[in-house]
N, C-alpha and C positions, 0 to 999 in steps of 0.2 A: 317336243315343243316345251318350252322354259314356261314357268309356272307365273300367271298375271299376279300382281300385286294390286289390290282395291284398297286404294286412298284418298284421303281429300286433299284440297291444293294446299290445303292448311300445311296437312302432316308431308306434305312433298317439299314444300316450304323448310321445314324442320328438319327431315331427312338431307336435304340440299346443305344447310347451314352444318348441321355436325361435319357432314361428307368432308367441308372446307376446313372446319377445325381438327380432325382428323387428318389430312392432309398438308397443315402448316402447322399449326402451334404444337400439336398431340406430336406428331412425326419430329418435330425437332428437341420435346422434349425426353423420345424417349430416345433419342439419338446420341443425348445427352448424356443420358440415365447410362447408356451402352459403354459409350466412350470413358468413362468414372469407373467405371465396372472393370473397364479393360486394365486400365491403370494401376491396379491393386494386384497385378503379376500372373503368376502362375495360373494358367483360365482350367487348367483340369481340375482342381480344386476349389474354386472360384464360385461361393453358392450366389453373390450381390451378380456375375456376369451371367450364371444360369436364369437367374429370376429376369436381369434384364433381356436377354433373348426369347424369355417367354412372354415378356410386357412387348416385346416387338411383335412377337408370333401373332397375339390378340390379338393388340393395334391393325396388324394388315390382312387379318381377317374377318374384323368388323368393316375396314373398306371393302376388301372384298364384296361384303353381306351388304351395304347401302349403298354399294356402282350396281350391285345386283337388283337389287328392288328398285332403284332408279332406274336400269334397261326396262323391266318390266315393269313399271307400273301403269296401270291404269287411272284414271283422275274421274271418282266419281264427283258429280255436279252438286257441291253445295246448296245450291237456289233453285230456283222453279221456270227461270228461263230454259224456253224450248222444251219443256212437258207437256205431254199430252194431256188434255180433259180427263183419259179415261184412264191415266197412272194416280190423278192426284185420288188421296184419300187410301192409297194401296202402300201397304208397309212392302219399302226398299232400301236399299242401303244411304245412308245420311238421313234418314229418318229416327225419331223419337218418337218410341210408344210408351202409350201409361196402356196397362194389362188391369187386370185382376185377375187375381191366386182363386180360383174357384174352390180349391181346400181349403184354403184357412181364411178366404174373404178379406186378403188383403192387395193393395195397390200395388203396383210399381211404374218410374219412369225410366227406359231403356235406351241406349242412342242403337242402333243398327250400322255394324260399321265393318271395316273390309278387316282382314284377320292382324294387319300390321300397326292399326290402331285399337287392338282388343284393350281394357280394360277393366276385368268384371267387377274390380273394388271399387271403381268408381261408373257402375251399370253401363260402358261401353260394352255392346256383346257381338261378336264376330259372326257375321252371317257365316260362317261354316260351322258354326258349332250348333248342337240341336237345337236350341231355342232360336238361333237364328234363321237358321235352314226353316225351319217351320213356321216365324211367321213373314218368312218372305210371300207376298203377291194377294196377303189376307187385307182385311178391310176392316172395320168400325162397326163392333158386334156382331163378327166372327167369334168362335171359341177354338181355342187352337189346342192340339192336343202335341205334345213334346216327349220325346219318347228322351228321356234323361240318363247319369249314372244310377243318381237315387230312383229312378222308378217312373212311371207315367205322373207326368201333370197336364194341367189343362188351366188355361188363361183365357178370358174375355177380353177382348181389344177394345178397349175404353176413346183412346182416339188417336189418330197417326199426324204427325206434322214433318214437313219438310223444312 
């Protein structure tokens, strides 16, 4: 079974649009790029038509990579239509939690998000990753404990919003 991808409509949205410029513009420039390459003679020696064939190679294996997460993906639910009473207030994917660092008593605010929208520099954190895995299904003063690279933490769940 092909592995689900967890996204918002947002980022399917986004993934949709590159797929098309990948597709048209990306694909006939490096068609381009190819054809100029060829031009220049002798291709056994030819490092401008190696590098072009490698710019194709990429190119058609990043569509590959975003026809793939598009078969699979899953569309988690931005909003609060069609939740149930007894999810709200329960940290889930499209969720943003503020924590507190129970070691050094300080804050944070995190979004909870499927692994193809991770961004840790900017506190998007991948429900598959430990912080995520752990505070999935926790609540609003829970203390979570994270079993990390650096070592065990523990976070108080300050409050969850969808």
């Amino acid at each position: 079974m092909a592995k689900e991808f967890k996204i918002t409509s947002i980022r399917l949205g986004e993934l949709e649009e590159e797929l098309r410029y990948l597709k048209t513009t990306r694909e006939k420039e490096v068609a381009e790029h190819l054809k100029e390459a060829r031009s220049f003679g002798d291709l056994s020696e030819n490092s401008e038509y190696d590098e072009a064939k490698n710019e194709q190679a990429q190119l058609y294996g990043r569509i590959a990579e975003v026809e793939n997460i598009l078969a699979h993906a899953v569309i988690i639910d931005d909003g609060l239509d069609g939740v149930e009473e007894s999810t709200l207030g329960r940290v889930g994917l499209g969720c943003t939690v503020k924590v507190k660092d129970m070691e050094f008593d300080e804050e944070g605010i995190y979004a909870i998000v499927g692994s193809q929208e991770a961004d840790p520099k900017n506190y998007r954190i991948s429900d598959d990753s430990p912080f995520g895995r752990a505070m999935l299904g926790k609540t609003v003063g829970d203390v979570v404990t994270v079993e990390a690279p650096a070592g065990i933490l523990q976070f108080e769940i300050l409050s969850v919003e969808k």
